[in-house]
C-alpha positions in Angstrom: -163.7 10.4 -52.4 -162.8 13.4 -54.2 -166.1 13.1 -56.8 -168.1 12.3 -53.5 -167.1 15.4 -51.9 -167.9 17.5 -54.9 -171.3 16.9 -55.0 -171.5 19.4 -51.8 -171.8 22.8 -52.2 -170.2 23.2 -48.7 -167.6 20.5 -47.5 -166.2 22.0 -43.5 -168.2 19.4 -42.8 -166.6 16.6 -44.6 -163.2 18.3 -42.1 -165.4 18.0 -39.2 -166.7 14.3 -39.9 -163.0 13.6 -40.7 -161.5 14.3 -37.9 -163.8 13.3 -35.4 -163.3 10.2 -36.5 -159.7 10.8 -36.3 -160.4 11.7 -32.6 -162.4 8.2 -31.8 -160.1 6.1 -33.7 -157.4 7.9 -31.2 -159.8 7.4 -27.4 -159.8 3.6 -29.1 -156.1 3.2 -28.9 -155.9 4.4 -25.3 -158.1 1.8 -24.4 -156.5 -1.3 -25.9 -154.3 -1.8 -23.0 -157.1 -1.7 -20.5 -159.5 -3.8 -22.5 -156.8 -6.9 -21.9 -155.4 -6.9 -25.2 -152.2 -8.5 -25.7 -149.7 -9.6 -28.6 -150.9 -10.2 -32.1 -154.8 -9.5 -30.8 -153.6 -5.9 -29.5 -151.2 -5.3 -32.2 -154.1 -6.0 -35.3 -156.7 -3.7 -33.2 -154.0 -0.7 -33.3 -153.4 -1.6 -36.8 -157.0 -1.5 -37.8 -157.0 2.1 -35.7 -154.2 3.4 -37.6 -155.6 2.6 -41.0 -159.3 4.5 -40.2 -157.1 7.1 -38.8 -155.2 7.3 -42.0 -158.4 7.3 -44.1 -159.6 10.2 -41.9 -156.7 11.7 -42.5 -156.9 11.6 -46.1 -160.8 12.8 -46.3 -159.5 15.8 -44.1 -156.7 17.4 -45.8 -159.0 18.0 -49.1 -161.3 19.1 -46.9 -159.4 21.4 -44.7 -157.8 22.7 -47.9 -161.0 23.2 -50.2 -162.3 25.1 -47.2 -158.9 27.4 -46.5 -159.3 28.5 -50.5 -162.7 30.1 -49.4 -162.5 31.4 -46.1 -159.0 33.1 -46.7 -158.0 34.8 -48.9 -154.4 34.4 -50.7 -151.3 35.5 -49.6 -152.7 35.3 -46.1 -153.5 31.4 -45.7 -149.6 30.3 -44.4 -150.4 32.4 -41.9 -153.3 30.0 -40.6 -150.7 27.0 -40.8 -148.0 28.9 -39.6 -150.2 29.7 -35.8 -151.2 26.3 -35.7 -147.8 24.6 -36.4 -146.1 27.1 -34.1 -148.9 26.5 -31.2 -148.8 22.5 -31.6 -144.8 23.1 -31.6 -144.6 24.7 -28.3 -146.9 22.3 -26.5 -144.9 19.6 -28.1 -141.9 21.0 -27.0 -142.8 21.4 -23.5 -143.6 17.7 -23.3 -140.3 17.0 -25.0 -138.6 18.9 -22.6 -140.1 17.5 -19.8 -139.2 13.6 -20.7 -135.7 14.7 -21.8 -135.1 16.3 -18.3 -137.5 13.9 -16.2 -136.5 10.3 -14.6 -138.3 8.2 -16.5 -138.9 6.1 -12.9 -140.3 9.0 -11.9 -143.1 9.8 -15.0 -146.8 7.9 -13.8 -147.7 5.2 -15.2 -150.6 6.5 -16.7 -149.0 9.4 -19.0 -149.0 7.4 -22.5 -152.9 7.2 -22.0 -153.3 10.6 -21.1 -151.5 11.6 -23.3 -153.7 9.3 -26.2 -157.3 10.5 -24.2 -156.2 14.4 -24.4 -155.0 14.0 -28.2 -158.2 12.3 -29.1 -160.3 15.3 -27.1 -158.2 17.6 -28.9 -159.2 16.2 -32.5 -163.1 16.6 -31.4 -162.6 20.0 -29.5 -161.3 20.8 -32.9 -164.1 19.6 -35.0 -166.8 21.2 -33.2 -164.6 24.8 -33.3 -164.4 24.2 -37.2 -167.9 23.7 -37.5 -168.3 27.6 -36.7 -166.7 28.6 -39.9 -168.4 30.6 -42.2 -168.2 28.9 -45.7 -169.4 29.6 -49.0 -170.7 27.3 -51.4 -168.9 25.7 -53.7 -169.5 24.6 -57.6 -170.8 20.7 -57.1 -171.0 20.0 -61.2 -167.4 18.3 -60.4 -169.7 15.6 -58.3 -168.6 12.3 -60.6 -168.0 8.4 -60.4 -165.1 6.7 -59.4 -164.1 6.1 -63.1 -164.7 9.6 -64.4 -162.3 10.9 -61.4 -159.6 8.3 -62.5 -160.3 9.6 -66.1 -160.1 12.8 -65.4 -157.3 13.3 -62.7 -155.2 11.4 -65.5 -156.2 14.4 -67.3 -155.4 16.7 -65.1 -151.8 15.5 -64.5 -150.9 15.3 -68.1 -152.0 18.3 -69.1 -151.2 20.7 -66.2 -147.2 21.4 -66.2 -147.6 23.4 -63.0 -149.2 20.4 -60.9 -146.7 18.0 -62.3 -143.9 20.6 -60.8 -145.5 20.8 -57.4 -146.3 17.0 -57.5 -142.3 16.2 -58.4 -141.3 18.7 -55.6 -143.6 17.3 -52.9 -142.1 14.2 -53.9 -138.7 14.7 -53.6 -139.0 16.5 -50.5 -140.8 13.4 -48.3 -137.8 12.6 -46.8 -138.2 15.8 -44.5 -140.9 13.1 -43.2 -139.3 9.6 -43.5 -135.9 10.4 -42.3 -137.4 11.1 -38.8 -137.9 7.7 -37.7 -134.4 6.9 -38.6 -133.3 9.4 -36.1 -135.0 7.4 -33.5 -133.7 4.3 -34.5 -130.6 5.2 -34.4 -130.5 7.5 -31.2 -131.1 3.6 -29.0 -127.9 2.3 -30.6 -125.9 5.1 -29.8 -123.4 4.7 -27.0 -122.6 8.3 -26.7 -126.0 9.3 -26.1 -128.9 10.4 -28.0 -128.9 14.5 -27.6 -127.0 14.5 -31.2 -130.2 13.0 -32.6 -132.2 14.5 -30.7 -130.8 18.2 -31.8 -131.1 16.4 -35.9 -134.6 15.3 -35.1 -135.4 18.9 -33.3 -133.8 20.9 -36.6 -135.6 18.7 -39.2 -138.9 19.1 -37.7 -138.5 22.6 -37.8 -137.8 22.1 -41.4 -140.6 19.5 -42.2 -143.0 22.4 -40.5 -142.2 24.4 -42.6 -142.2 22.5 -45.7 -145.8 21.2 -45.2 -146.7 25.0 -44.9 -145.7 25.5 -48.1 -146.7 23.1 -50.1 -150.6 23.0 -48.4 -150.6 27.0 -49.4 -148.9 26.4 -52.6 -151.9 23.7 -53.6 -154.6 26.1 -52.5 -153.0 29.3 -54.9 -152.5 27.3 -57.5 -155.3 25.7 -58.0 -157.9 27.9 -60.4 -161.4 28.6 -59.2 -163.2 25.9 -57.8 -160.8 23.1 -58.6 -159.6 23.1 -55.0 -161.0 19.3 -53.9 -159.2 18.1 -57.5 -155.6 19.2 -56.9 -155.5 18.3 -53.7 -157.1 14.7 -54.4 -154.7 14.1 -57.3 -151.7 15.3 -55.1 -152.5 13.0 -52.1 -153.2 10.1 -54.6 -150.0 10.3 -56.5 -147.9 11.1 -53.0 -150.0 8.2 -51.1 -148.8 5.6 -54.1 -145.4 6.6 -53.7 -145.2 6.1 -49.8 -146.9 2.6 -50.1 -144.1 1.4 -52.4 -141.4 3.2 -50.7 -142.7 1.2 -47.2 -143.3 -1.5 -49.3 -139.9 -1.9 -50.5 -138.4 -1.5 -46.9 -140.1 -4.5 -45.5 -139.0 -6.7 -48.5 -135.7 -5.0 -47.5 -136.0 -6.0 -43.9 -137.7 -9.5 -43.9 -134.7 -10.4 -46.5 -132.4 -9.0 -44.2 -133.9 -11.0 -41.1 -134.1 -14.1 -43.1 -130.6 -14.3 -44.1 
């Protein structure tokens, strides 16, 4: 993807693309229930949902970051992040808030889709906003084939101690993102309630915030000139790898444990 989007001289709209799709793929969830889906049919649809979402996903972040690199200049691009994060943490907050104090016999029945239709909105809102940015072109002789990107991101990684540093560190530092679903597994077997977890899961998001921040800055600065869309690509890629084998290896784990 990362040679395809080189061969543009401007690539918001690769971001916009992106996350519109992000945005349908969402509207499509909240109508899986409605459409009479049930069991292994519902559960493959979502699956298939999750996996474009995740594609769009992946298209997006070099994207968003190729195009943060020239609309902002440095020292000033966590800041973008940083407003962003801070405004999605409130909202989510609020929410939070409101099923932690709230009966949940009293919440309508209809708030899981609502909440699905506004988040999909949202993603297009977004896209449309985005495409008002003013950005500059971009070098497209990067534009290659899928075997000269292999080739060359191999390259890149060997030769480039600085992206090997940030690629170990990013690695390392992914439990700031799996540990949170282990919070939530083990709030339901807790007898003595689930505020504990809850305070954990509050504190590490916090943390997680600010780690992805960083590191989304950190890939902009340090990569040189126009090499924005490689770093970025080669990051994801290597990252991407390692959370397939890591969830990989926990359903081994779990269908051994289930079978014995």
């Amino acid at each position: 993807m990362e040679g395809v989007i080189r061969r543009f001289v401007k690539r918001k709209c690769f971001w916009v693309f992106a996350v519109l799709i992000q945005g349908l793929a969402v509207l499509a969830m909240s109508t899986v229930a409605h459409a009479g889906l049930e069991g292994n049919a519902a559960e493959w649809v979502i699956i298939a949902l999750m996996t474009l979402f995740s594609l769009a996903r992946g298209v997006a972040s070099i994207a968003w970051k190729d195009t943060l690199g020239k609309t902002v200049d440095k020292g000033r691009r966590g800041l973008v992040g940083g407003y962003a994060v801070s405004a999605a943490g409130v909202i989510a907050s609020g929410f939070g808030l409101y099923l932690a104090l709230s009966l949940e016999a009293a919440r309508p029945d209809w708030l899981l889709l609502a909440l699905l239709v506004a988040a999909g909105t949202s993603c297009i809102a977004g896209a449309m906003i985005f495409l008002t940015v003013n950005e500059h072109a971009g070098a497209t002789d990067g534009g290659r084939g899928i075997k000269d990107v292999a080739r060359d991101q191999f390259k890149l990684i060997l030769g480039d101690s600085e992206l090997q540093r940030f690629i170990l560190s990013r690695a390392l530092i992914t439990a700031t993102f799996l540990s949170g679903p282990l919070y939530v597994t083990l709030a339901p077997a807790y007898a003595n309630g689930v505020l504990p977890f809850a305070a954990a899961l509050f504190v590490l998001n916090i943390g997680h915030s600010g780690v992805r921040i960083g590191r989304k800055t950190q890939i902009v600065d340090i990569a040189g000139g126009d090499a924005k869309v490689e770093y970025v690509a080669e990051s994801n890629t290597v990252i991407g790898v390692l959370l397939v084998m890591i969830g990989a290896g926990v359903a081994m784990r779990l269908e051994n444990a289930q079978a014995s």
